[in-house]
C-alpha positions, 0 to 999 in steps of 0.5 A, a space after each residue: 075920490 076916483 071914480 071906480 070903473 069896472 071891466 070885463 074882458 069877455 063880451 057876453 049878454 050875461 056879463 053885462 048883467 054881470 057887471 051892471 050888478 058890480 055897481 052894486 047900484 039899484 035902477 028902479 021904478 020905470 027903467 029906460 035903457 038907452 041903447 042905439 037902434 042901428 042905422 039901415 045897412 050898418 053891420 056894427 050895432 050891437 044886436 038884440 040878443 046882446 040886450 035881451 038879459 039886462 033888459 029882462 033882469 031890469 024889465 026895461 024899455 030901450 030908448 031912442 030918438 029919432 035922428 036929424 039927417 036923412 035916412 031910415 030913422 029921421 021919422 018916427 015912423 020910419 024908426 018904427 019900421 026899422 025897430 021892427 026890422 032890426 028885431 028890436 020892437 018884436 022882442 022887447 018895449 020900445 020908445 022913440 021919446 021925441 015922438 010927441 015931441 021935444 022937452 027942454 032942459 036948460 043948463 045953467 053952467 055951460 060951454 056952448 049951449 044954454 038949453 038941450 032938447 030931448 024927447 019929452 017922453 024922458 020923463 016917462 022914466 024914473 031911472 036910466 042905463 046908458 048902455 053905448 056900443 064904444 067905437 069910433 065916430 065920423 064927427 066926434 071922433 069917438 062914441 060912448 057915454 058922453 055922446 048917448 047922453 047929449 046926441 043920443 036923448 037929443 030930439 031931432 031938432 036937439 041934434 041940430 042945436 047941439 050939431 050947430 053949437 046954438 045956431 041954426 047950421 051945422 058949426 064949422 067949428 069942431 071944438 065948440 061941436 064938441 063942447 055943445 055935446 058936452 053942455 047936453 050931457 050935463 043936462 041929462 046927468 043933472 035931470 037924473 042926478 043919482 038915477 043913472 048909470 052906464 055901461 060901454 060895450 067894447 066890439 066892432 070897434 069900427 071908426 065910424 058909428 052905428 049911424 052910417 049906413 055905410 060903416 067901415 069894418 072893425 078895425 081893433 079886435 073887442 075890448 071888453 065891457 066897462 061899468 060906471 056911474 060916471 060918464 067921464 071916467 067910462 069913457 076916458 078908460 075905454 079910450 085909455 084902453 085902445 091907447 095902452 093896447 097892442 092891438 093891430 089897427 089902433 093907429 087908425 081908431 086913434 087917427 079918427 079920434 084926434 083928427 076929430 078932436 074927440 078928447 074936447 068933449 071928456 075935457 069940457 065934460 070934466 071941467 063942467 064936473 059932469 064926471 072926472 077922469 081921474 078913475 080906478 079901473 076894477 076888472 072883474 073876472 
């Protein structure tokens, strides 16, 4: 059966909420929104004001994990602090979950790594909104779904795992990097099972990611937003998306894409059954 991805091409905070009740799913209990804080400096994040509906229609908190490189959220108490300056922590609930540290997850079927390490206050939550700013990536070559779950609810010393394919450096091979993603997300879908979904915010889509300090500008104009409740399927659509569009610098996002190998990661993920890439796109108007 193909999986069912919704689409609207209008990018509002309302439509978000729009498309997350097209699911026609239920997040309930104590609902996390994993969302990406915004490095110090980067201009492409997506801001509070974005959030704010989804979050006050599920009474959520955002989520985040602190990160593995210098910078301005390598600790908690410099993410704080940028939480603070982002707007983010004045307007809503926030947790950064590795903050008493990591909780493992082992991963039986796997690529590259038998184990992931996330922020133990994961377990905190009963249900969990992926909600990823899709755009290009220095390293993976794109970010969406996939790399919120395995890079995203990966501690600090999990970025590292995952970055080092199970070693202790960072791999120089591109392909089991992408792959590691790949077993780290599958750790996280399986924590979750049925308690989980995912919406891809298509703006600013530059080529580098929401973790440089020093992005390049937007080099497509925004897309739109999609809904599923596979990870696979969004993604693969949103990169189906920049392929089939006529738009003024797709070569260069599609460039940063394939110089990095970044479909490894939607092909690994499918044959570990994580989601499929067979989909049906419903657009929502």
């Amino acid at each position: 059966m193909r999986s069912k991805v919704y689409y609207i091409k209008k990018i509002t905070p309302e439509n978000i909420v729009k498309i997350y009740e097209a699911l026609s799913f239920s997040l309930e209990g104590n609902v996390g929104i994993k969302f990406h804080s915004g490095e110090k400096g980067n201009q492409n994040y997506l801001k509070p004001d974005m959030y704010e509906p989804i979050v006050k229609r599920l009474n959520a908190t955002l989520l985040e994990c602190n990160t593995a490189y210098p910078g301005s959220r390598n600790t908690t108490e410099k993410h704080m602090n940028l939480m603070k300056e982002h707007g983010w922590s004045p307007r809503f609930k926030v947790d950064i979950l590795d903050a008493d540290g990591d909780l493992k997850l082992d991963i039986p079927l796997h690529k590259i790594i038998d184990k992931n390490y996330v922020g133990k206050h994961i377990l905190n939550y009963d249900s969990i909104l992926v909600l990823s700013h899709f755009k290009g990536h220095p390293m993976g070559g794109y970010g969406g779904a996939l790399k919120q779950l395995s890079i995203g609810f990966a501690s600090s010393f999990g970025k590292n795992n995952i970055h080092s394919a199970g070693t202790k450096s960072w791999t120089k091979n591109q392909d089991e990097f992408l792959e590691a993603m790949a077993d780290a997300a599958k750790s996280v879908v399986d924590l979750y099972k049925n308690k989980i979904c995912y919406i891809n915010v298509m703006a600013n889509m530059s080529v580098d990611c929401d973790c440089c300090s020093k992005a390049e500008d937007p080099c497509i104009q925004d897309l739109g937003i999609l809904a599923s409740l596979d990870p696979v399927s969004i993604d693969k659509a949103c990169l189906d998306l920049v392929y089939n569009s006529n738009l003024k610098g797709k070569e260069h996002f599609i460039e940063r894409v394939e110089s990095r190998h970044g479909l490894v990661t939607i092909e690994a993920a499918s044959e570990l059954k994580i989601g499929s890439t067979d989909y049906e796109l419903v657009e929502i108007k």
